[in-house]
Rosetta silent file (secondary structure, phi, psi, omega in degrees, C-alpha in Angstrom):
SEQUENCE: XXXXXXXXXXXXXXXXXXXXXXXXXXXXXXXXXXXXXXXXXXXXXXXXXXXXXXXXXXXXXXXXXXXXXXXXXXXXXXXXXXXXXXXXXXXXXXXXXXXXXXXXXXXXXXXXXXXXXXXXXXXXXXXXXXXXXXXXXXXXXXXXXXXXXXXXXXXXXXXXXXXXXXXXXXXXXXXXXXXXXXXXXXXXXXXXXXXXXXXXXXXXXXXXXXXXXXXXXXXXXXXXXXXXXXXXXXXXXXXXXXXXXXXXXXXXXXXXXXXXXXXXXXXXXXXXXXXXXXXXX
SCORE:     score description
SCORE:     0.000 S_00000001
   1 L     0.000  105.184  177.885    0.000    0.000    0.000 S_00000001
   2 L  -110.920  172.091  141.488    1.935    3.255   -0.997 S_00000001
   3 L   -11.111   63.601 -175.826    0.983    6.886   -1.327 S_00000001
   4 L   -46.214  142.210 -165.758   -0.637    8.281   -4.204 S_00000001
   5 L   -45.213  156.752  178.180    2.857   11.339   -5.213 S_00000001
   6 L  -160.806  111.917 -178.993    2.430   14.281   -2.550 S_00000001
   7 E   -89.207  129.875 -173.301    4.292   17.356   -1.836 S_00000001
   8 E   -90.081  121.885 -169.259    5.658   17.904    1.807 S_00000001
   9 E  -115.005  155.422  168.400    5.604   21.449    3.460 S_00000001
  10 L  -125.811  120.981 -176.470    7.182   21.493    7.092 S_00000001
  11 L  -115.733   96.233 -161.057    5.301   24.106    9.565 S_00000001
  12 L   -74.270  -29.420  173.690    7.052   24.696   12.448 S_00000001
  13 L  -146.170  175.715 -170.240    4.233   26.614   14.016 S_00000001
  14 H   -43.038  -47.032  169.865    0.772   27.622   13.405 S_00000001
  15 H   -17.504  -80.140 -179.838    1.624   30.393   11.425 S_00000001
  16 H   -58.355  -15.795  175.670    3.344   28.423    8.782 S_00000001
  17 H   -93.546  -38.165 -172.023    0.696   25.867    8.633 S_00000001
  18 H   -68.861  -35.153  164.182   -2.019   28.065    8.461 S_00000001
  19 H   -36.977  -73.694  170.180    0.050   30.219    5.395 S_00000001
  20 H   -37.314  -31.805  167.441    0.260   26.360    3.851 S_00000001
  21 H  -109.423   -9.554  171.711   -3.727   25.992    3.612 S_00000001
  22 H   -82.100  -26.925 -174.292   -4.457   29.266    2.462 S_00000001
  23 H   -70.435  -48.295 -166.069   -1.959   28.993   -0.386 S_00000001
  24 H   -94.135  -18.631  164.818   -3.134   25.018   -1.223 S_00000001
  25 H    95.284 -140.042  174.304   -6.775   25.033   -0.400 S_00000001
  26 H   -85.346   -6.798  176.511   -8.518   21.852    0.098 S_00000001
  27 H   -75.106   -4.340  165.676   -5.954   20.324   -1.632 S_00000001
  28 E  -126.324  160.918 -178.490   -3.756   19.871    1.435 S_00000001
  29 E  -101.394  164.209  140.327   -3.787   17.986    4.854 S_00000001
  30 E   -91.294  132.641 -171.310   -2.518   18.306    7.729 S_00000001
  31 L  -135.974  101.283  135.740   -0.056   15.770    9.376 S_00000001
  32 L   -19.813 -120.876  158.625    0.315   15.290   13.279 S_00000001
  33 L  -111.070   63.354 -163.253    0.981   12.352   14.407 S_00000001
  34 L   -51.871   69.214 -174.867   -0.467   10.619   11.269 S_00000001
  35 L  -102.721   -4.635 -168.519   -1.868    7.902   13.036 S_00000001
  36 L  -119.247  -48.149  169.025   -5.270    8.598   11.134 S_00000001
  37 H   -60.253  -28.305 -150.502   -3.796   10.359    7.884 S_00000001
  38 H   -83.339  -42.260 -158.982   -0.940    8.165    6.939 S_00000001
  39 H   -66.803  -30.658  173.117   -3.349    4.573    6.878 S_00000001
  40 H   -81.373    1.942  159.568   -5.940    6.552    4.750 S_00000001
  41 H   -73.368  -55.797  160.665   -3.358    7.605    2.174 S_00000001
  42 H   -14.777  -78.468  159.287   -1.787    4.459    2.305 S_00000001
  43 L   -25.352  -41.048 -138.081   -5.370    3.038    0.975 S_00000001
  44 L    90.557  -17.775  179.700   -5.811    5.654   -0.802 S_00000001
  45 L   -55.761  -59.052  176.981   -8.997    6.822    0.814 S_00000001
  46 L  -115.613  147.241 -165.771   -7.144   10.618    0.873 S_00000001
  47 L  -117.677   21.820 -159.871   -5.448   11.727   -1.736 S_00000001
  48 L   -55.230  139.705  174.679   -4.019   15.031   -0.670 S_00000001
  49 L   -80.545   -0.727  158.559   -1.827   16.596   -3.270 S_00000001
  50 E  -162.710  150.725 -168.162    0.365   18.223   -0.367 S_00000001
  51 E  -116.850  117.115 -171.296    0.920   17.396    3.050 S_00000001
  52 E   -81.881  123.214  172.086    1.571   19.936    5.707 S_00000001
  53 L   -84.324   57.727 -166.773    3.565   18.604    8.589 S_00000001
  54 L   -73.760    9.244  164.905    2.770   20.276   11.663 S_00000001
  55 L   -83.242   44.889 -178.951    4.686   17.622   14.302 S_00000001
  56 L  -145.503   14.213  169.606    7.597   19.977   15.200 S_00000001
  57 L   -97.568  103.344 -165.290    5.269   22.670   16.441 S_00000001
  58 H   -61.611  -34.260 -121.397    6.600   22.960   20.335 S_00000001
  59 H  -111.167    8.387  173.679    4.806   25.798   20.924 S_00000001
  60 H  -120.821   46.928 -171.646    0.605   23.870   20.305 S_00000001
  61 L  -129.303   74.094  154.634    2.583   20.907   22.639 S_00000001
  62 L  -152.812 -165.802 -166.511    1.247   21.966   26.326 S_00000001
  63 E  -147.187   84.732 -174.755   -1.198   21.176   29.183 S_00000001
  64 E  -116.147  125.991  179.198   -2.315   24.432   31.262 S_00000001
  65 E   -56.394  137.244 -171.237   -4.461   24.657   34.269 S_00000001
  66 L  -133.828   52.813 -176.563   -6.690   28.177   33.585 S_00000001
  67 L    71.793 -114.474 -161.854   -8.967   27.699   36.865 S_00000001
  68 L   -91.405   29.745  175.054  -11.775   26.633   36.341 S_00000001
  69 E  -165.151  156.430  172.678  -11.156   24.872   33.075 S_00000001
  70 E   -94.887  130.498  155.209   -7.725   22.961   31.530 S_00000001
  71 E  -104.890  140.612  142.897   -6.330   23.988   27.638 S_00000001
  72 E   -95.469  103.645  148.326   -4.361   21.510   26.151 S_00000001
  73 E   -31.907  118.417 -154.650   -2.723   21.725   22.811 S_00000001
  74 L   -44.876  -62.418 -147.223   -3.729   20.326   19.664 S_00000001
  75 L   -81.845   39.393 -178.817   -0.240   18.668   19.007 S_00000001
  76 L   -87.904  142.463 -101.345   -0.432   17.125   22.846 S_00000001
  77 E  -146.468  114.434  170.097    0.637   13.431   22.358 S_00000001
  78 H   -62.762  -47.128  178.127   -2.252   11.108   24.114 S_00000001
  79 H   -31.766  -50.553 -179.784    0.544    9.424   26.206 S_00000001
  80 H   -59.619  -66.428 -164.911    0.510   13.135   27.660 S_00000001
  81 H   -41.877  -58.303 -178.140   -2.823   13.143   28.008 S_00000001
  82 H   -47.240  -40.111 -169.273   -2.720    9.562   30.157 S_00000001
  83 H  -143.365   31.783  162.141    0.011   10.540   32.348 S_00000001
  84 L   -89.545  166.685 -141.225    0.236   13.960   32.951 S_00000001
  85 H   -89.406  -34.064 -161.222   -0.221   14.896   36.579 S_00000001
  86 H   -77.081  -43.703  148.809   -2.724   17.642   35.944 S_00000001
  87 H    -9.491  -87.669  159.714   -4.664   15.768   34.112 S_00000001
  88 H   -58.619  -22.796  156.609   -5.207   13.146   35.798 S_00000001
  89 H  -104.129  -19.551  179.392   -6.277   14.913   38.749 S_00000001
  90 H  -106.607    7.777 -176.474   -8.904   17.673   37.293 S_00000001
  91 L  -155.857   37.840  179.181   -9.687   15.829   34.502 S_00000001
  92 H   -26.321  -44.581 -167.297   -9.568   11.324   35.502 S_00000001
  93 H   -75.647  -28.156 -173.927  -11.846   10.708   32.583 S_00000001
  94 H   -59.949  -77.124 -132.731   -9.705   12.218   29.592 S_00000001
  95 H   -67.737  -43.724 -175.424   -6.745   11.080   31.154 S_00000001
  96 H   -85.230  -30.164  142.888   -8.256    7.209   31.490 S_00000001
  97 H   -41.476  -41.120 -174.335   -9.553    7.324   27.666 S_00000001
  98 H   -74.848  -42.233  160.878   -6.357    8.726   26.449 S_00000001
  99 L   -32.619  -28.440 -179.516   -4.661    5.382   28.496 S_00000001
 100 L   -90.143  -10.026  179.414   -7.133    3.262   26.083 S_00000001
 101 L   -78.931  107.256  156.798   -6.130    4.632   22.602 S_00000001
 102 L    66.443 -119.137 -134.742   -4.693    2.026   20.518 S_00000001
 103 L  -173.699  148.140  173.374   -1.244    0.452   21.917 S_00000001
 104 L   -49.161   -5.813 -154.776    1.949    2.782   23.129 S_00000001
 105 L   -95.444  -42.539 -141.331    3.572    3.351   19.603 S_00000001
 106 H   -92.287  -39.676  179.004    0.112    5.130   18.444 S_00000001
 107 H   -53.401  -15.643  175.774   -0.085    6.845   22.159 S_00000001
 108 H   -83.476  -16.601 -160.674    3.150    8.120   21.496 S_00000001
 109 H  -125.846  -59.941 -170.586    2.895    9.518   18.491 S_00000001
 110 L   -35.813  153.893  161.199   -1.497   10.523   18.000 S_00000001
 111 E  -128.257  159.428  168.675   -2.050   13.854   19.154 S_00000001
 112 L   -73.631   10.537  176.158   -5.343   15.272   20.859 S_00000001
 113 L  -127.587   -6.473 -179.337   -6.370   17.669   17.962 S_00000001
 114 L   -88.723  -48.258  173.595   -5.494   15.210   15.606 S_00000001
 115 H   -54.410  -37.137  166.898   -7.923   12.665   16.845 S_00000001
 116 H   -86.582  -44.632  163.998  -10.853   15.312   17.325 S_00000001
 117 H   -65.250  -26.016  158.484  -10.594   16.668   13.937 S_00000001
 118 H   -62.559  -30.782  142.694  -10.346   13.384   12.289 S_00000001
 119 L    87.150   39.024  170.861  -13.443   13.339   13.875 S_00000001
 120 L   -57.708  146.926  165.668  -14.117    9.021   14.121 S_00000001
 121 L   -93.586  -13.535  172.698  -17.459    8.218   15.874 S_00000001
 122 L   -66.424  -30.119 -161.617  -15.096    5.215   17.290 S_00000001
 123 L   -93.216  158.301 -172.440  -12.707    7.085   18.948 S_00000001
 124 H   -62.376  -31.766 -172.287  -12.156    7.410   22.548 S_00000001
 125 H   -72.562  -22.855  177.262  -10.965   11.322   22.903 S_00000001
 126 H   -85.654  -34.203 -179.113  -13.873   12.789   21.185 S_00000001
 127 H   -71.478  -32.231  175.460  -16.184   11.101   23.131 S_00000001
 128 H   -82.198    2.809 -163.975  -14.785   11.900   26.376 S_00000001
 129 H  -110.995  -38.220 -179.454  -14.218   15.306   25.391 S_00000001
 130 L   -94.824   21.265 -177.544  -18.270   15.823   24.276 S_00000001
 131 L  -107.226  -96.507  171.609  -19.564   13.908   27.969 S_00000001
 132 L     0.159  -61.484 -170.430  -16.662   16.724   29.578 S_00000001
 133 L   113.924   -1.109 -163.180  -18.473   19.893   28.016 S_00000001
 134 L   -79.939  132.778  168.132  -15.142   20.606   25.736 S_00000001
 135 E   -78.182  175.761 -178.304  -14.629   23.717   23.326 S_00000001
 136 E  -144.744  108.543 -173.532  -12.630   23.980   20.551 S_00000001
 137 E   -99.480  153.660 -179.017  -10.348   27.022   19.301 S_00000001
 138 E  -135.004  112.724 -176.757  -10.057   27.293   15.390 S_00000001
 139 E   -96.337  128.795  165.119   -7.330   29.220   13.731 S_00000001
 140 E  -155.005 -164.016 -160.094   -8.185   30.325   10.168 S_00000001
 141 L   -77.687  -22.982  167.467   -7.262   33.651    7.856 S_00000001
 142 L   -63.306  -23.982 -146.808  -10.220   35.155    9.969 S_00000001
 143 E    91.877 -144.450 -176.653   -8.819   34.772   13.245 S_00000001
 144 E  -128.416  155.356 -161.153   -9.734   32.205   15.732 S_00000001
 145 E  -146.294  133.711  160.260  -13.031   31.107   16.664 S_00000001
 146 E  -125.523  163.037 -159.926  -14.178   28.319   19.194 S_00000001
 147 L  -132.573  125.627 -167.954  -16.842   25.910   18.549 S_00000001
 148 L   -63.718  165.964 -156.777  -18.322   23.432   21.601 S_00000001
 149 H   -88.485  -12.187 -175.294  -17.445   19.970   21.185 S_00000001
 150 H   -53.908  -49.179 -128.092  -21.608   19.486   20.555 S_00000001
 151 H  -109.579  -25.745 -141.725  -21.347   21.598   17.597 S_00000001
 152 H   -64.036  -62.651 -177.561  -17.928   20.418   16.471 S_00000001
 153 L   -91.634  132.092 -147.731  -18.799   17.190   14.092 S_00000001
 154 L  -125.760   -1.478  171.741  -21.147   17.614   11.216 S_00000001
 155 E   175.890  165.268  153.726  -20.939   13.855    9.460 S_00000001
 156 L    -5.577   63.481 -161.866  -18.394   10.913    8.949 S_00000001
 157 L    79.338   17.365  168.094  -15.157   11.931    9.252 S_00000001
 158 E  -107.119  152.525 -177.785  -16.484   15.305    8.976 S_00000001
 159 L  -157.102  178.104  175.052  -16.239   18.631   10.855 S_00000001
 160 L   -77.474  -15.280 -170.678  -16.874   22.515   10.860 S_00000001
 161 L   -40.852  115.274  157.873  -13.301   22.581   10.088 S_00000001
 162 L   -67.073 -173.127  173.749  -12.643   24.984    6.622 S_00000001
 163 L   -84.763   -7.976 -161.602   -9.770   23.786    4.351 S_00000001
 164 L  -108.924    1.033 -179.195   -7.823   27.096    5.570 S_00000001
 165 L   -59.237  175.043  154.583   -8.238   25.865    9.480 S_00000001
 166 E   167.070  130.240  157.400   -6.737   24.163   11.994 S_00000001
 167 E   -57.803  120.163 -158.544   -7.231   23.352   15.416 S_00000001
 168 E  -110.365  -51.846 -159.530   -5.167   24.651   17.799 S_00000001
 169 E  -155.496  122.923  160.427   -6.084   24.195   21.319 S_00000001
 170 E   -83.097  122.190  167.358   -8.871   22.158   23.389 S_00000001
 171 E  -109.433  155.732 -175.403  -10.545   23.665   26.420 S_00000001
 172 E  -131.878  110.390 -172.257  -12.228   21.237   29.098 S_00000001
 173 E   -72.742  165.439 -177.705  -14.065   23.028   32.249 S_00000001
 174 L   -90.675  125.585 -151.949  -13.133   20.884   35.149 S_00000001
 175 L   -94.282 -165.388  167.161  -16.380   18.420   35.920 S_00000001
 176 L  -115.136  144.951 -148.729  -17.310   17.614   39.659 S_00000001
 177 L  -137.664  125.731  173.154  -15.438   14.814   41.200 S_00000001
 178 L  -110.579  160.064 -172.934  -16.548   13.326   44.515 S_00000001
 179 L   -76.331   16.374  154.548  -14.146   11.834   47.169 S_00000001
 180 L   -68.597  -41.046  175.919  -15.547    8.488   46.538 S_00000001
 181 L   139.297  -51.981  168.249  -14.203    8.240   43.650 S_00000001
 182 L   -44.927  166.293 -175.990  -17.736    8.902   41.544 S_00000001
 183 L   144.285  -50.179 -166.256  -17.878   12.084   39.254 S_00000001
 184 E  -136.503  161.222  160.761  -17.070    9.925   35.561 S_00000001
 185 E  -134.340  143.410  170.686  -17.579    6.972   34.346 S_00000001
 186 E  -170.945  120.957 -178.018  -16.111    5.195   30.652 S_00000001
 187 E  -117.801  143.649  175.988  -16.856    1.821   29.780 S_00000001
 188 E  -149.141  150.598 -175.428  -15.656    0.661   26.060 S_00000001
 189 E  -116.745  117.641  156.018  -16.229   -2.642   24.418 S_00000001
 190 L  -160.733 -174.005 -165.460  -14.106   -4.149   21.639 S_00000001
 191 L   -87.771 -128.557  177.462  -12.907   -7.613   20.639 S_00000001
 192 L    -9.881  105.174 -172.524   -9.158   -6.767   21.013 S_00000001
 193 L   -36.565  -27.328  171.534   -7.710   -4.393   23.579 S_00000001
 194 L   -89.715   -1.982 -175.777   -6.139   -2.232   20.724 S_00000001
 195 L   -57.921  174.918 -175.140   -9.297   -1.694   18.811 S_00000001
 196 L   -92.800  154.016  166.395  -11.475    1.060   17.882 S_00000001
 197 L   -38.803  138.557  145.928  -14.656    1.218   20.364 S_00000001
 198 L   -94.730  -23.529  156.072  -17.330   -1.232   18.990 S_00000001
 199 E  -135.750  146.402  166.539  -19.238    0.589   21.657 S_00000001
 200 E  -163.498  142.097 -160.454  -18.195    3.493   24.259 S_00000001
 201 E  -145.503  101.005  179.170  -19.696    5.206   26.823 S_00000001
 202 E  -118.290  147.728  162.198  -18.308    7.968   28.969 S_00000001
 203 E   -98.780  160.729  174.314  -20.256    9.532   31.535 S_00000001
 204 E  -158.746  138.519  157.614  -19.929   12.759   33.773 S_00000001
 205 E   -97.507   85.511 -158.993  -20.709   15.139   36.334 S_00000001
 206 L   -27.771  157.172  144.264  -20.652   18.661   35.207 S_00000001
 207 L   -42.695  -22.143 -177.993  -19.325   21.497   37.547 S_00000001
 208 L  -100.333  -12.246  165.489  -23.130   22.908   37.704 S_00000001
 209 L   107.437   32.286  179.036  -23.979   18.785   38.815 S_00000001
 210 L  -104.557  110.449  138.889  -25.869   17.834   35.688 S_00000001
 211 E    16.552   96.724 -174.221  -25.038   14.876   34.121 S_00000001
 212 E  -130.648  126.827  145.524  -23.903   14.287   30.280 S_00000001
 213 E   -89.156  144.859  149.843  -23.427   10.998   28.652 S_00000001
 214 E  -156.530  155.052 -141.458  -22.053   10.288   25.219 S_00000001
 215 E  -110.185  162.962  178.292  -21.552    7.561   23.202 S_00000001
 216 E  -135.470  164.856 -152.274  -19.207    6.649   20.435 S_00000001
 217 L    21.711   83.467  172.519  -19.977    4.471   17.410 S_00000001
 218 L  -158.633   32.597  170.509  -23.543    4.760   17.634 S_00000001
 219 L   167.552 -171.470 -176.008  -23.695    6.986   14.810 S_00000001
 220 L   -82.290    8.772  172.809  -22.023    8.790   11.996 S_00000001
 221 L  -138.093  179.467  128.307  -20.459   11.210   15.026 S_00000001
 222 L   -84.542  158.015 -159.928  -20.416   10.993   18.754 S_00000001
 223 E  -106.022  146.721  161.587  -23.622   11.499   20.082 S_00000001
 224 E  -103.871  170.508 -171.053  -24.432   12.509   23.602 S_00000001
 225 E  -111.497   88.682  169.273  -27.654   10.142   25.092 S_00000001
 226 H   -66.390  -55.867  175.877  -29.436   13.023   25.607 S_00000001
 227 H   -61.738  -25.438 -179.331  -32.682   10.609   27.071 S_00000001
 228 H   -69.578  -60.401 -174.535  -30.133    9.111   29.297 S_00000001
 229 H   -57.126  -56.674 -167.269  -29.180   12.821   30.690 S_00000001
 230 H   -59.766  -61.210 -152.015  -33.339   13.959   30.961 S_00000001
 231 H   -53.031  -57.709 -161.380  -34.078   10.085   32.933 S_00000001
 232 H   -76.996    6.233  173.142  -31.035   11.014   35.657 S_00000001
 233 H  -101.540   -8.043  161.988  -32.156   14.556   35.769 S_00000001
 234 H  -111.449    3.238  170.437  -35.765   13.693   36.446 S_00000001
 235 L   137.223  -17.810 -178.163  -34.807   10.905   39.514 S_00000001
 236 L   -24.083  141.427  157.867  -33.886    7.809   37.281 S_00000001
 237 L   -78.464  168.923  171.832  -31.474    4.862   38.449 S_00000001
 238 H   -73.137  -11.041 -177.027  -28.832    4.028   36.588 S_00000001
 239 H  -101.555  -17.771  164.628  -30.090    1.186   34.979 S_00000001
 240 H   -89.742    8.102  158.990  -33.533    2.610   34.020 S_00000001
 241 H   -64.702  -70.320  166.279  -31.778    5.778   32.547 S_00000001
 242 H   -31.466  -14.548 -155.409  -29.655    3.570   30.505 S_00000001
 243 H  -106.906   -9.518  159.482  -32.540    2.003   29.112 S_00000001
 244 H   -93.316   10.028  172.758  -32.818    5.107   26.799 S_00000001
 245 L   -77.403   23.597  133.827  -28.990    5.114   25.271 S_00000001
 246 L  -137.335   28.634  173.127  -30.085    4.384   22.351 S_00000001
 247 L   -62.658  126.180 -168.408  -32.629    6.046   21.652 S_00000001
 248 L    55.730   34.795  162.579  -32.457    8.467   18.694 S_00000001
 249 L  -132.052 -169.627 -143.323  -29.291    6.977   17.062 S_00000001
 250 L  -136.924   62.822  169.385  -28.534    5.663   14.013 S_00000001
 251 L   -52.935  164.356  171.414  -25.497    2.319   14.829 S_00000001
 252 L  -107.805  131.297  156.051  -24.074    0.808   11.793 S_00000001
 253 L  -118.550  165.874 -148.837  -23.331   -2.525   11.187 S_00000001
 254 L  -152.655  171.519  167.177  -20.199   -3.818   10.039 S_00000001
 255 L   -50.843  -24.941 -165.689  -17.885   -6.924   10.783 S_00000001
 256 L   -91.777  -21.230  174.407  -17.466   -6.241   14.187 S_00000001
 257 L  -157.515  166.315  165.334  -21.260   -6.057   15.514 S_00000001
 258 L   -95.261 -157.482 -144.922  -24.862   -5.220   14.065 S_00000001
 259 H  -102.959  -47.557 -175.103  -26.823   -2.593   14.524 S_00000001
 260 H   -64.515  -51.454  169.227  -29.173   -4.330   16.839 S_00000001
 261 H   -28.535  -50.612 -156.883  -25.433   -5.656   18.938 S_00000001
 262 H  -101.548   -5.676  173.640  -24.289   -1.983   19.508 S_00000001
 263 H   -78.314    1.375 -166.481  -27.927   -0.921   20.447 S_00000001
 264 H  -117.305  -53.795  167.595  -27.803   -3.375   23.551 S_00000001
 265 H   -52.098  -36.926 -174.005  -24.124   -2.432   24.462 S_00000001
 266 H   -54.497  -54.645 -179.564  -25.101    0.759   24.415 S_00000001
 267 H   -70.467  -18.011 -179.148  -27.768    0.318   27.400 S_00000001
 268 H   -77.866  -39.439 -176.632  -25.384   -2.030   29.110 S_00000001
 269 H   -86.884   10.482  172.941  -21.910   -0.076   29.301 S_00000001
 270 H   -67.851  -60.846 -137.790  -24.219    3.548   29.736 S_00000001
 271 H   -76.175   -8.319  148.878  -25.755    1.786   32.962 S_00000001
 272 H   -46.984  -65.236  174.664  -21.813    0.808   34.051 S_00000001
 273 H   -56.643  -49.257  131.135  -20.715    4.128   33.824 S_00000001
 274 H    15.459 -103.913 -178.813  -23.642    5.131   35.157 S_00000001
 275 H   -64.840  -24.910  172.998  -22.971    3.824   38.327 S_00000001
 276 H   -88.894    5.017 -178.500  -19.619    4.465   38.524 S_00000001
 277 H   -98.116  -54.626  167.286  -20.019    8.212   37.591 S_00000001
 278 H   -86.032   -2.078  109.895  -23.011    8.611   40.577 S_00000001
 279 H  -148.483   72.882  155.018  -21.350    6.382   42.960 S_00000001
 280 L    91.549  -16.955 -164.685  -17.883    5.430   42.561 S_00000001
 281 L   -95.785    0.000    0.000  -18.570    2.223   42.131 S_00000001
């Protein structure tokens, strides 16, 4: 599997990348950690006629506490995400999805803006990122604009994203965490430990104490379980709240499950997280 011919720009910073899509259009990519780009070229699936290389830009590499909310940097590494300290204490659910991506070579190398702008309904950071309440700043020729992680994906492998864009930096407000241990929950299903989600489910408790679920491959984006969120916000247990995750989505089936398969996981890992997101367990 090679490459359809490509020309390689190197962008040391935003600047230089963003220069690099206004001059090439739609006709160029961007390449992270090209843990998502490289296999669909490879294929063939994308065909960009130039490839921007934005994995030497230090300065969209960082992880900063702002108060009441965290930013991270698109070109943050998930291995950062898993086992940075800050993380992991204001923000356990990112930090235990990003531990779950793929195998160490691809945690070493994926970044967190690369994975939310490829914009998979499988993968774990966008889902844990749309439970979480997470914005999105977007550098274009306009200036920068951010867009809620709700708002963010618009189809398959699709986004709000122009061709002259790029993501720069993720914000996450900091959810409420009790000293049980409850606050989040994320349950994921697959046949192989390195796989994409056949199902996923992260749960949360907001900072105002409301609840958001949302699910991954159980459509063409993640979805939050909106009916899940109304049931525990009108008195619901966790397992009859759960009994609405999958209500108003649209699974696929494929080799790894049907449609009816991921509509059943769905109420089973919701009403896991579930309980371990209200108490701890």
């Amino acid at each position: 599997m090679i490459p359809a011919p490509f020309e390689y720009v190197r962008a040391d910073d935003a600047e230089a990348a963003l220069a690099a899509l206004s001059e090439h259009g739609d006709e160029a990519k961007l390449l992270a950690g090209g843990q998502s780009l490289l296999p669909l070229m490879k294929l063939r699936l994308a065909v960009p006629a130039v490839v921007v290389d934005v994995s030497r830009a230090a300065t969209l590499d960082y992880v900063r506490d702002n108060g009441a909310s965290i930013a991270i940097g698109a070109l943050t590494r998930h291995a950062t995400v898993a086992s940075d300290a800050t993380l992991s204490r204001d923000l356990p659910l990112l930090a235990h999805a990003a531990r779950l991506v793929g195998d160490p070579q691809v945690r070493h190398r994926g970044t967190i803006g690369g994975s939310v702008a490829h914009a998979d309904p499988s993968a774990d950071l966008p889902t844990a990122l749309l439970a979480l309440g997470a914005s999105y700043v977007v550098n274009g020729p306009s200036g920068a604009r951010t867009v809620t992680a709700d708002d963010f994906g618009t189809g398959f492998l699709e986004t709000v994203l122009q061709p002259d864009e790029m993501l720069t930096e993720v914000r996450v407000p900091k959810p409420q965490q009790g000293l049980d241990g409850s606050g989040w929950g994320y349950e994921k299903f697959t046949r192989r430990a390195i796989d994409w989600a056949t199902v996923a489910v992260a749960a949360v408790r907001r900072a105002d104490g409301t609840v958001a679920v949302a699910l991954a491959n159980m459509g063409p984006t993640v979805l939050r379980a909106r009916g899940v969120e109304q049931a525990i916000a009108a008195g619901s247990g966790s397992v009859d709240a759960a009994a609405h995750a999958d209500a108003e989505t649209e699974p696929a089936a494929d080799v790894t499950a049907s449609a009816d398969y991921r509509r059943h996981l769905a109420r089973i890992l919701t009403a896991r997280a579930l309980d371990r997101c209200l108490t701890g367990n």
